[in-house]
mmCIF file of the N, C-alpha and C atoms, coordinates in Angstrom:
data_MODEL
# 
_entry.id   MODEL 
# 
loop_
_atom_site.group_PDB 
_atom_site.id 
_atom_site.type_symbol 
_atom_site.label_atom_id 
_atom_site.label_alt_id 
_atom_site.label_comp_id 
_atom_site.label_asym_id 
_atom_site.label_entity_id 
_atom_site.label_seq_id 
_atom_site.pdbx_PDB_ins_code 
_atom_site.Cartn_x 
_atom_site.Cartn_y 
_atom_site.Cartn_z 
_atom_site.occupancy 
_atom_site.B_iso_or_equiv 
_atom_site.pdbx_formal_charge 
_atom_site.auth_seq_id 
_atom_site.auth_comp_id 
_atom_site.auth_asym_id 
_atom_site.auth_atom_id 
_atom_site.pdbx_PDB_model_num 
ATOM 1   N N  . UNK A 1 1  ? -22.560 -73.081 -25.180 1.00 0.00 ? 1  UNK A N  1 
ATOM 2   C CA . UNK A 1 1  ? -22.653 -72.781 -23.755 1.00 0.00 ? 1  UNK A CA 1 
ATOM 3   C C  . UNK A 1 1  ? -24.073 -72.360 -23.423 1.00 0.00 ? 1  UNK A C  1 
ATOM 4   N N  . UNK A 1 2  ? -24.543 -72.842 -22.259 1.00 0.00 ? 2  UNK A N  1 
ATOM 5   C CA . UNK A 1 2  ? -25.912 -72.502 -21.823 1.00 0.00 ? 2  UNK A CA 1 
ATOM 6   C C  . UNK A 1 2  ? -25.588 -71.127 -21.131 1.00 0.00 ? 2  UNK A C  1 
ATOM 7   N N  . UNK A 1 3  ? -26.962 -70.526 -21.064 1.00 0.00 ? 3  UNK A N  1 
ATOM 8   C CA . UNK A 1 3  ? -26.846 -69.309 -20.535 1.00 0.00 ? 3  UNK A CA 1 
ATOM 9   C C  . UNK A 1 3  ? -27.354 -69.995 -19.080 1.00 0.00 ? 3  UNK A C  1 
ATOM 10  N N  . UNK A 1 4  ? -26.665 -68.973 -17.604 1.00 0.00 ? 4  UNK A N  1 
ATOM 11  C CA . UNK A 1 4  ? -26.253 -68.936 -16.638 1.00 0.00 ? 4  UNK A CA 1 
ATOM 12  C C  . UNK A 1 4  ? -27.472 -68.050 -16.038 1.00 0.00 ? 4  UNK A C  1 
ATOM 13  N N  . UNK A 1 5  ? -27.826 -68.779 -14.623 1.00 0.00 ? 5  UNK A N  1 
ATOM 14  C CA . UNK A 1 5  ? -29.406 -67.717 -13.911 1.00 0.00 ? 5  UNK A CA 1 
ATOM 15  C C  . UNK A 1 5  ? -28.524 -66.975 -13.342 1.00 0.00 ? 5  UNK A C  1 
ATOM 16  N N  . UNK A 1 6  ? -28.518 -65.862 -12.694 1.00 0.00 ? 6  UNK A N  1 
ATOM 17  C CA . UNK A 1 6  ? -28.194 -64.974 -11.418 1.00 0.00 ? 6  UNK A CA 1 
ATOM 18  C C  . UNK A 1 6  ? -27.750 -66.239 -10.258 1.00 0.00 ? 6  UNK A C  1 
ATOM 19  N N  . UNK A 1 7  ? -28.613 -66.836 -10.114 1.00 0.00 ? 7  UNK A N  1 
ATOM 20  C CA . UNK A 1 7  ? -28.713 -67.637 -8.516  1.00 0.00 ? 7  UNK A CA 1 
ATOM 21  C C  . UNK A 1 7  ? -27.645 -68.700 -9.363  1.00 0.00 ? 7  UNK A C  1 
ATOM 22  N N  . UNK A 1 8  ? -27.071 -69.648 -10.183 1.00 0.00 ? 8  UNK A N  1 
ATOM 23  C CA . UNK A 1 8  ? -26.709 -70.630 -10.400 1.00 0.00 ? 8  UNK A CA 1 
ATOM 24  C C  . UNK A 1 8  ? -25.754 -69.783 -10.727 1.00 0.00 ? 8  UNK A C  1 
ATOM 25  N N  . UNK A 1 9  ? -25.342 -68.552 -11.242 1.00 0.00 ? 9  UNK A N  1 
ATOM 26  C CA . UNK A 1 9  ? -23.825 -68.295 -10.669 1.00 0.00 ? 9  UNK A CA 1 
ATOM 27  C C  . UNK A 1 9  ? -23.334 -67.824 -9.715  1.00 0.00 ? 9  UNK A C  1 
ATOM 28  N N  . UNK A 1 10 ? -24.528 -67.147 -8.986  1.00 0.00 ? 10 UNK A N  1 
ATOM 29  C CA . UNK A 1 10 ? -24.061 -67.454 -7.457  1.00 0.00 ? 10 UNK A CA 1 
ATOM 30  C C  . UNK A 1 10 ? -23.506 -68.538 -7.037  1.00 0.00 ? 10 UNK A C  1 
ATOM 31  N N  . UNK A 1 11 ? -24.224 -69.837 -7.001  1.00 0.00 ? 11 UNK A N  1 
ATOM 32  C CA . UNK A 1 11 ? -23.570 -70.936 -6.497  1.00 0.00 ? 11 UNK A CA 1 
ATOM 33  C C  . UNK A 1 11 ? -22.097 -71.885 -6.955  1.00 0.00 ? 11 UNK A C  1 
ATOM 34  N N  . UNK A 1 12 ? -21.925 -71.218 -8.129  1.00 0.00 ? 12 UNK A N  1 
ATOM 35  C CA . UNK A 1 12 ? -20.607 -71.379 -9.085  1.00 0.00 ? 12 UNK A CA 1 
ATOM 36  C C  . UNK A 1 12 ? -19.767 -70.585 -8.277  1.00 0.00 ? 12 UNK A C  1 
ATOM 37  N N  . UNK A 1 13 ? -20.121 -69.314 -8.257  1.00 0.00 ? 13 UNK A N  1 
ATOM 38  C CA . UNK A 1 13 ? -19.008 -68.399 -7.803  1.00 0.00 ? 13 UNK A CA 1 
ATOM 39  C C  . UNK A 1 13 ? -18.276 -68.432 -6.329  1.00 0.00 ? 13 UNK A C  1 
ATOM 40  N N  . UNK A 1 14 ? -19.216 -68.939 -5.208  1.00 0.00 ? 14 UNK A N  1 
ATOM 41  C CA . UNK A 1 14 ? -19.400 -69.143 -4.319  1.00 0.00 ? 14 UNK A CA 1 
ATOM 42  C C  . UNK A 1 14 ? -18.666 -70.542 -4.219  1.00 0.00 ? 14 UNK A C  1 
ATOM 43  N N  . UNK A 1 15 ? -18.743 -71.675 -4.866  1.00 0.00 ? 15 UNK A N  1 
ATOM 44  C CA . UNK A 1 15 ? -17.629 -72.621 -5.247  1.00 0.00 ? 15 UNK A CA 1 
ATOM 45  C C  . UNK A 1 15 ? -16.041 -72.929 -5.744  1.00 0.00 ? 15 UNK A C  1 
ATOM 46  N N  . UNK A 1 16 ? -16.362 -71.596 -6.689  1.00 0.00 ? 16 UNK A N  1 
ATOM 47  C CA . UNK A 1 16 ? -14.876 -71.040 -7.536  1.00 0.00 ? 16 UNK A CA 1 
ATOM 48  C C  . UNK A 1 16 ? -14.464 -69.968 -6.629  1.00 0.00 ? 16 UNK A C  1 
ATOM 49  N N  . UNK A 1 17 ? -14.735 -69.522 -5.691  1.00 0.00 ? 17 UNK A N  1 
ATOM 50  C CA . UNK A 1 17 ? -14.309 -67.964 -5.303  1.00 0.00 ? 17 UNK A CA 1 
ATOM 51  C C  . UNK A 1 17 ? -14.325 -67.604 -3.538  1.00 0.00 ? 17 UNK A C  1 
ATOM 52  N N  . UNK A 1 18 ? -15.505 -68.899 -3.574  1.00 0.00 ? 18 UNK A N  1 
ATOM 53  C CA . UNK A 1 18 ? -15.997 -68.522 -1.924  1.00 0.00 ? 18 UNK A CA 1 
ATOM 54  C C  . UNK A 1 18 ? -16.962 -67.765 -1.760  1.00 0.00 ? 18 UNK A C  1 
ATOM 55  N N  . UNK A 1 19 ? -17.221 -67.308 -0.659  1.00 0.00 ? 19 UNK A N  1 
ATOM 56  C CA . UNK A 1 19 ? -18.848 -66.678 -0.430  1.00 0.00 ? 19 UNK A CA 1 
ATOM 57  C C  . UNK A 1 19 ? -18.628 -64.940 -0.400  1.00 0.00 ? 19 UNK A C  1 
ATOM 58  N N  . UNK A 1 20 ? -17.389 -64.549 0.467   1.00 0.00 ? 20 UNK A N  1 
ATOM 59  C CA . UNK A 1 20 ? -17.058 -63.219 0.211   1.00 0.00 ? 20 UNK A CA 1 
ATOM 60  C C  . UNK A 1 20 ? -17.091 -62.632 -0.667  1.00 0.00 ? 20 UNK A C  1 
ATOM 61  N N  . UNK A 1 21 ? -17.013 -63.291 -2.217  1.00 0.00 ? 21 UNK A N  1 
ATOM 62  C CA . UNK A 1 21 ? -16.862 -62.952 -3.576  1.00 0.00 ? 21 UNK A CA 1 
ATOM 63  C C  . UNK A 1 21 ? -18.380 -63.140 -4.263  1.00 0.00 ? 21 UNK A C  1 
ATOM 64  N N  . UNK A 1 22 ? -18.441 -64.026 -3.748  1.00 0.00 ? 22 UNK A N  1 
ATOM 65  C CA . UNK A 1 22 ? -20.510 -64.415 -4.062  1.00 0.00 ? 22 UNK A CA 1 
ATOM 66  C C  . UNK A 1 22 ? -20.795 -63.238 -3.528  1.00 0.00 ? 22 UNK A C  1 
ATOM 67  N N  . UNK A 1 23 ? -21.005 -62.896 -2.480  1.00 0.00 ? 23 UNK A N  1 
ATOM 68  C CA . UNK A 1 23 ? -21.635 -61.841 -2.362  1.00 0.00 ? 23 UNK A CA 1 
ATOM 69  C C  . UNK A 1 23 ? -21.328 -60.299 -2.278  1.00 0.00 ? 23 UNK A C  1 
ATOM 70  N N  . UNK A 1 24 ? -19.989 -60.466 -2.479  1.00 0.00 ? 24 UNK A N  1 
ATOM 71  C CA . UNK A 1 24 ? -19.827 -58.450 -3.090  1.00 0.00 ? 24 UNK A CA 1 
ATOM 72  C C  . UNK A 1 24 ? -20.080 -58.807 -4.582  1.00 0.00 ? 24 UNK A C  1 
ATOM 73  N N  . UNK A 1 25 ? -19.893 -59.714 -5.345  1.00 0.00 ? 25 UNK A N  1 
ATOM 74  C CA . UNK A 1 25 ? -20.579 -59.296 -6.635  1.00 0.00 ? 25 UNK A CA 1 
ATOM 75  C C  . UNK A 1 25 ? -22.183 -59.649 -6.937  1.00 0.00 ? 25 UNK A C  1 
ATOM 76  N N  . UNK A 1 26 ? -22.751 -60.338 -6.077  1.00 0.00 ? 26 UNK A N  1 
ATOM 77  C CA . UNK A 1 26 ? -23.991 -60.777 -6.505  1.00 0.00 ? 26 UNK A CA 1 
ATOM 78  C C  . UNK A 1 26 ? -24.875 -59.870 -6.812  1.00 0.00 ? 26 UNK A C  1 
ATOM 79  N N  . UNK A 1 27 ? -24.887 -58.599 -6.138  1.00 0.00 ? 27 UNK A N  1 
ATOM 80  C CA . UNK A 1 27 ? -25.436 -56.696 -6.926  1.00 0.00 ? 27 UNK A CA 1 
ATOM 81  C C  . UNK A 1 27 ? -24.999 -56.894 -8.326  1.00 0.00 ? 27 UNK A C  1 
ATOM 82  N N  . UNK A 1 28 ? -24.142 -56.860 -8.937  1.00 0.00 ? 28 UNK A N  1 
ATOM 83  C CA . UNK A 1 28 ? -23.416 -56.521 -9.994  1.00 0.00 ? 28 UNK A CA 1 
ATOM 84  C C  . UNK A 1 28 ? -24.200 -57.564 -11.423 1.00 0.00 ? 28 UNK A C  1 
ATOM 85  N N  . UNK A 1 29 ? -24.744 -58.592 -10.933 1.00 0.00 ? 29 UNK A N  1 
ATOM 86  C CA . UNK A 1 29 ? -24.923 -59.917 -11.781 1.00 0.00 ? 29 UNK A CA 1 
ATOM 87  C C  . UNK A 1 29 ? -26.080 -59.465 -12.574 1.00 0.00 ? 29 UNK A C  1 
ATOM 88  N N  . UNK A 1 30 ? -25.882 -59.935 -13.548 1.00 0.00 ? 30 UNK A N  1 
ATOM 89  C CA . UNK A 1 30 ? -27.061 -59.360 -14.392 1.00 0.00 ? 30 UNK A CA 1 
ATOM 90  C C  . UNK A 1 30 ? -28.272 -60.493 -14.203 1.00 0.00 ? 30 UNK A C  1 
ATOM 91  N N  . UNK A 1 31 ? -29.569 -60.820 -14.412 1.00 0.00 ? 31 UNK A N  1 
ATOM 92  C CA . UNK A 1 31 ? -30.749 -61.804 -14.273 1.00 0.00 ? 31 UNK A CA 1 
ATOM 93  C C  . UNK A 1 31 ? -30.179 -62.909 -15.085 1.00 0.00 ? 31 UNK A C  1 
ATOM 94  N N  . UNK A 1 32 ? -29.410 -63.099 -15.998 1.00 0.00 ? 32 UNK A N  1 
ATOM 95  C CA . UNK A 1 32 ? -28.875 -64.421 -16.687 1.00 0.00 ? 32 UNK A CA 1 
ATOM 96  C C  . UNK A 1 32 ? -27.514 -63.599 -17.409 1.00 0.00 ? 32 UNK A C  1 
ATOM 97  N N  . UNK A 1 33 ? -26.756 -64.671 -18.199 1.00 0.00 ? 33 UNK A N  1 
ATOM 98  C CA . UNK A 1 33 ? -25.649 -64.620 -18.649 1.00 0.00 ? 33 UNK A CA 1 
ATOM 99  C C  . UNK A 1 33 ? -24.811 -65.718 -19.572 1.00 0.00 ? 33 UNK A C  1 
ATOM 100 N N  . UNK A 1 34 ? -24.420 -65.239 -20.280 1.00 0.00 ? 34 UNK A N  1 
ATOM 101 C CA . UNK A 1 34 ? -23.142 -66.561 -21.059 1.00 0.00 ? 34 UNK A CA 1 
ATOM 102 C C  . UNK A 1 34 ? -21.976 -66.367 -20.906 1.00 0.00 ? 34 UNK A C  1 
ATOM 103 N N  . UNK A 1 35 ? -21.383 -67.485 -20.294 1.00 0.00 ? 35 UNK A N  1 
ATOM 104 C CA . UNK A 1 35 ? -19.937 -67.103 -20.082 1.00 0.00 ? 35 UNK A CA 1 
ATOM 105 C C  . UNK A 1 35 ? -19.198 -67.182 -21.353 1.00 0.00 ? 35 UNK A C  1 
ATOM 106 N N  . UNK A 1 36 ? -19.879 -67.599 -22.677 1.00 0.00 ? 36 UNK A N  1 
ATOM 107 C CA . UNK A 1 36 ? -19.021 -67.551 -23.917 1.00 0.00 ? 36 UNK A CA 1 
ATOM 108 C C  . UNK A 1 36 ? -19.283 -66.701 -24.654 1.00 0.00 ? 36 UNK A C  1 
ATOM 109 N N  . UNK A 1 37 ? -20.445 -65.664 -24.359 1.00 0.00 ? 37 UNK A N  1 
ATOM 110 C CA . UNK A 1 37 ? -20.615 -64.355 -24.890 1.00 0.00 ? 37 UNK A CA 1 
ATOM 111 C C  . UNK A 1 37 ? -19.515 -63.481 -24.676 1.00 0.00 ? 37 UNK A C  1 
ATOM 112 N N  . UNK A 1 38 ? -18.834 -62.848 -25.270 1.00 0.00 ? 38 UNK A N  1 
ATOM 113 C CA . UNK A 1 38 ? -18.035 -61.964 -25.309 1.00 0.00 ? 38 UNK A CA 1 
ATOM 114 C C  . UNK A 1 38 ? -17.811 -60.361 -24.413 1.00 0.00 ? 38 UNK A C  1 
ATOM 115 N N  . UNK A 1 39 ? -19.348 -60.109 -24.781 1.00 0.00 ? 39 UNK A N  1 
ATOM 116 C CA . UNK A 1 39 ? -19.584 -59.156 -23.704 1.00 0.00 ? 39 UNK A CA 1 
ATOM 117 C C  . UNK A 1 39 ? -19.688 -59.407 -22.003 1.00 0.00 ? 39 UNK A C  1 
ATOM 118 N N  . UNK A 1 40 ? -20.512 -60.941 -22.517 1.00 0.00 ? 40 UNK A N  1 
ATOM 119 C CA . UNK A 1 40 ? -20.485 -61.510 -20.745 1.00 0.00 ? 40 UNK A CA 1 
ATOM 120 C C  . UNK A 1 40 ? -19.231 -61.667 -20.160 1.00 0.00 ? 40 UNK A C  1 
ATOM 121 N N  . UNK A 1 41 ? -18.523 -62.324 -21.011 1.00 0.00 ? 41 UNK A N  1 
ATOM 122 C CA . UNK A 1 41 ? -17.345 -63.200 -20.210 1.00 0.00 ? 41 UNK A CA 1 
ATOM 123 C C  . UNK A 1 41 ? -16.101 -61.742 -19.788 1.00 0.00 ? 41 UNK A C  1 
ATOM 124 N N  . UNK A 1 42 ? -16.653 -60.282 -20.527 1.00 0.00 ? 42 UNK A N  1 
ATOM 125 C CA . UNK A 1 42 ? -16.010 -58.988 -20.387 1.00 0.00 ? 42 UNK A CA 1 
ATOM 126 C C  . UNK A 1 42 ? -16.967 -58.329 -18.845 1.00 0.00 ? 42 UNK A C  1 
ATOM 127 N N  . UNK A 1 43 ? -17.854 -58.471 -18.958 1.00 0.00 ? 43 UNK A N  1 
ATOM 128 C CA . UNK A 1 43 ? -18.607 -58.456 -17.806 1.00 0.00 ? 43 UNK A CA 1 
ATOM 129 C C  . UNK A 1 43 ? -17.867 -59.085 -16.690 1.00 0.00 ? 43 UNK A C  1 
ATOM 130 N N  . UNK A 1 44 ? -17.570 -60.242 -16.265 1.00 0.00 ? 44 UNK A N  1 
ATOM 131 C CA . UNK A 1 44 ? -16.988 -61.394 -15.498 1.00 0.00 ? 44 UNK A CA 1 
ATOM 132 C C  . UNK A 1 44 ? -15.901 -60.804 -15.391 1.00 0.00 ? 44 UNK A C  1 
ATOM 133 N N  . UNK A 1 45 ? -14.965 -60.328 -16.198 1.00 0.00 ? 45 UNK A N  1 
ATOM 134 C CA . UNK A 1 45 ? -13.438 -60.137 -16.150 1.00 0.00 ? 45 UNK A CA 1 
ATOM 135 C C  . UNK A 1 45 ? -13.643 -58.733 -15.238 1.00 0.00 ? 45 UNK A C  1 
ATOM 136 N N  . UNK A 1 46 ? -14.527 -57.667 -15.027 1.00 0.00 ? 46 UNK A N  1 
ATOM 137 C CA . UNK A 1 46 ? -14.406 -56.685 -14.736 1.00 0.00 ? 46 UNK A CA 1 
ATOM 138 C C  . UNK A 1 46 ? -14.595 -56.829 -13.144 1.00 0.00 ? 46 UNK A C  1 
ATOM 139 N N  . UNK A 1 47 ? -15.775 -57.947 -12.690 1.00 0.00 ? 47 UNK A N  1 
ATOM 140 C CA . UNK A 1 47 ? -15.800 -58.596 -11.757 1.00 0.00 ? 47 UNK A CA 1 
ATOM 141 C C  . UNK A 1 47 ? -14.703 -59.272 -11.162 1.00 0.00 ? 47 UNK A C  1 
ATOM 142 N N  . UNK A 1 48 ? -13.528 -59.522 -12.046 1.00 0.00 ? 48 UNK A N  1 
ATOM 143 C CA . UNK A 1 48 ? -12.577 -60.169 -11.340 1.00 0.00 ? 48 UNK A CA 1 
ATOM 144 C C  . UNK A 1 48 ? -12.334 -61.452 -11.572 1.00 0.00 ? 48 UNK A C  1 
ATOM 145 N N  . UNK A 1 49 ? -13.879 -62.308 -12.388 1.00 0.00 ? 49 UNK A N  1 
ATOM 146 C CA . UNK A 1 49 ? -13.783 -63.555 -12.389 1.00 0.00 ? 49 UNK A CA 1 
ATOM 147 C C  . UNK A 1 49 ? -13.368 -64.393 -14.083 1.00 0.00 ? 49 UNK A C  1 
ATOM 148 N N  . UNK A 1 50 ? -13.105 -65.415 -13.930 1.00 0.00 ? 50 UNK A N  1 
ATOM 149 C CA . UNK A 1 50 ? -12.990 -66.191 -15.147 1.00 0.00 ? 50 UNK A CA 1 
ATOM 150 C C  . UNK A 1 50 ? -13.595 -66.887 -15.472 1.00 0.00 ? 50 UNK A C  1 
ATOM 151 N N  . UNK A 1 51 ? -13.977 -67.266 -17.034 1.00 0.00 ? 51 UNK A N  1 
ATOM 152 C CA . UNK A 1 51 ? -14.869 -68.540 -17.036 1.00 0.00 ? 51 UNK A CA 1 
ATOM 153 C C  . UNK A 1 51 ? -14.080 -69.639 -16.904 1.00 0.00 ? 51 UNK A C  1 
ATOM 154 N N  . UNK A 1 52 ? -12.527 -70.000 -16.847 1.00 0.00 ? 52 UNK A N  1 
ATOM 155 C CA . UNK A 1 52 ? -12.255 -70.857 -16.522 1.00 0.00 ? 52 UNK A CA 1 
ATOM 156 C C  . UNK A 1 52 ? -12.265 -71.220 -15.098 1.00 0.00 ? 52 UNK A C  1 
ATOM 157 N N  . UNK A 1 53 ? -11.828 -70.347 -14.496 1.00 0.00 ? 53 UNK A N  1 
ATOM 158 C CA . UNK A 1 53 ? -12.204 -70.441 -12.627 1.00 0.00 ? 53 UNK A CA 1 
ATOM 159 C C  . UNK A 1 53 ? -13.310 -70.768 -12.366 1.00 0.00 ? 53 UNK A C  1 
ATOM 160 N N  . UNK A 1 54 ? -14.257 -70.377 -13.236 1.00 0.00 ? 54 UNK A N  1 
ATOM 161 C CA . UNK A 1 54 ? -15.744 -70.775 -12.734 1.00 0.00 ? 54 UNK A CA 1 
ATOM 162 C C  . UNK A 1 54 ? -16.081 -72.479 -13.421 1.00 0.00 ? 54 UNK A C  1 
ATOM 163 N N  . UNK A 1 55 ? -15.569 -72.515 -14.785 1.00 0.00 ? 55 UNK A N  1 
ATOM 164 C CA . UNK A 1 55 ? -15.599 -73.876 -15.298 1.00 0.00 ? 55 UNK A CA 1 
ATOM 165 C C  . UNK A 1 55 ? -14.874 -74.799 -14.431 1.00 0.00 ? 55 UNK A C  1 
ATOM 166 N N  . UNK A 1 56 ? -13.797 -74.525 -13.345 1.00 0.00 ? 56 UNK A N  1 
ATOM 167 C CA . UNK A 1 56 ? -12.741 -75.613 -12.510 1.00 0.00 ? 56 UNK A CA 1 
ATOM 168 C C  . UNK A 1 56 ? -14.059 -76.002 -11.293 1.00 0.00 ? 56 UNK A C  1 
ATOM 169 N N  . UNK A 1 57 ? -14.333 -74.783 -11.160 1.00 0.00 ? 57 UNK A N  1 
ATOM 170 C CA . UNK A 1 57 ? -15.534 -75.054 -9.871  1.00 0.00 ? 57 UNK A CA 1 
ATOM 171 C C  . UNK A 1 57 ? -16.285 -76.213 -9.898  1.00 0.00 ? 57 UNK A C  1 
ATOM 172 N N  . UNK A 1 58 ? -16.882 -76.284 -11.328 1.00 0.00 ? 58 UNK A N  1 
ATOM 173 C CA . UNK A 1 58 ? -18.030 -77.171 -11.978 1.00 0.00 ? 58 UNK A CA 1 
ATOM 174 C C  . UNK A 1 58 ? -16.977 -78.763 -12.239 1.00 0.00 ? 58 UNK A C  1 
ATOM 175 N N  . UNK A 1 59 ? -15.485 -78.732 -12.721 1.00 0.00 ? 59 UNK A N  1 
ATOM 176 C CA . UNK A 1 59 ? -15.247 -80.077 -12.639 1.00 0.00 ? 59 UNK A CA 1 
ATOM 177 C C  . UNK A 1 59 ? -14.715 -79.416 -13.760 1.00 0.00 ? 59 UNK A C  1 
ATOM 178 N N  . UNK A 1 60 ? -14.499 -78.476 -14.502 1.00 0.00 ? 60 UNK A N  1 
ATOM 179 C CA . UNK A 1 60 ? -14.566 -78.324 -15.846 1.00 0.00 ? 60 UNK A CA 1 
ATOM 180 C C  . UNK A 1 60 ? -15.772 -78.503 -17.047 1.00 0.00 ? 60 UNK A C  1 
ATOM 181 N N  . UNK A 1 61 ? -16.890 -78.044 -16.322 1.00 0.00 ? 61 UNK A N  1 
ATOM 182 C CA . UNK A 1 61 ? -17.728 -78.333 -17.363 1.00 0.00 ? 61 UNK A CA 1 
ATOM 183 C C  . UNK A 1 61 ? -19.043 -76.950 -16.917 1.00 0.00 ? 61 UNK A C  1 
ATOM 184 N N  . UNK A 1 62 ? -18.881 -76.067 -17.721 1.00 0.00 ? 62 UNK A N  1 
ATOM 185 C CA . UNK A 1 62 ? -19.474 -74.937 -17.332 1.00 0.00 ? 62 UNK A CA 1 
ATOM 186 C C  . UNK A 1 62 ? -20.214 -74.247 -19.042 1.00 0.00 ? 62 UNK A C  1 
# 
């Protein structure tokens, strides 16, 4: 898995979630991320989000 910018999971999240959700978490986002890091993808869950919700966004390919 590639690691993830701030702004390009904005636009994931904002796809998977909508914009209301883009932006009460976009404070929270760290400057990059892996959604298959363990700690990240624990990060994400606390946020509310999934890497699969975010992988459906993409087509399945995240």
């Amino acid at each position: 898995m590639a690691v993830i910018t701030k702004a390009e999971a904005i636009a994931i999240i904002r796809r998977a979630y909508g914009p209301d959700v883009a932006e009460s978490v976009a404070d929270q986002l760290p400057a990059q991320f892996d959604p298959d890091n363990d700690a990240d993808a624990a990060m994400l869950s606390r946020l509310g989000l999934t890497r699969d919700g975010l992988a459906n966004a993409l087509g399945g390919e995240l």
